[in-house]
N, C-alpha and C positions, 0 to 999 in steps of 0.2 A: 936744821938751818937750810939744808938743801932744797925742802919742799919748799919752804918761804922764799926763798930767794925763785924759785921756778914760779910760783904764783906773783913776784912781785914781777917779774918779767915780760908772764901772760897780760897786766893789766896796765904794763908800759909805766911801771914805777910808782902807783895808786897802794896807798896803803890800804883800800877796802876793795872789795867785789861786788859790783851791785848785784840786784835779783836777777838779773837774765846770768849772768855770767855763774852764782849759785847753782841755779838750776842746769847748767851746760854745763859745771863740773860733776854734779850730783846724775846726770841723764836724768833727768826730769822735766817735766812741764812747768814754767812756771808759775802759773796758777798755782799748781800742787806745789810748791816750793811754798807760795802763799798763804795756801792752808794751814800748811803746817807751821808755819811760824805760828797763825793765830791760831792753833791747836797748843802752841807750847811744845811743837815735837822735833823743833829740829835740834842736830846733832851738835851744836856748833852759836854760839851768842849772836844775833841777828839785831840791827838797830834802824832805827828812821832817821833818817839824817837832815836836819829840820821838820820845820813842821809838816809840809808838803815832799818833803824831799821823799827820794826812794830807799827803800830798804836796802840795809850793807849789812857786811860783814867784816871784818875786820882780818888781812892777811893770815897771821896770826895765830887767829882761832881756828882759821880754814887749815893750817899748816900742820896747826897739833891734831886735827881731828884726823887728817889725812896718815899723819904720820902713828895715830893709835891704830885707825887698822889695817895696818902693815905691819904693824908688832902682834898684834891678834891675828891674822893670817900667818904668820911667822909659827907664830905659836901652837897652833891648831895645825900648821904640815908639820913641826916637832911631836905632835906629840899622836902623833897616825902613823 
């Protein structure tokens, strides 16, 4: 709840993130953020939000994805 509540903050209370803001969370280009949406490779449910609109993401999914690997970094200094 903590990470959602921090990304709902970053985007001034927007329940989505568009592509640039993806990619400045991700350190990426967004081109490459691009890509890989139309690869099928990103971490995280990616949408077009109308027909012409731009690609989001949905708080949310950004918050659980964030907050998995922190649990898997957790995990991996447990267990070294």
């Amino acid at each position: 709840m903590k990470t959602e509540l921090m990304l709902l903050m970053q985007t001034d209370g927007r329940p989505t993130m568009n592509l640039s803001e993806i990619a400045s969370l991700l350190s990426l280009d967004p081109r490459t953020v691009q890509n890989k949406i139309y690869a099928g490779r990103m971490p995280f449910p990616v949408f077009k939000l109308g027909e012409s609109g731009d690609w989001v993401s949905h708080i949310s999914d950004v918050a659980a994805y964030i907050d998995r690997q922190r649990e898997a970094a957790a995990e991996t200094l447990k267990a070294a």
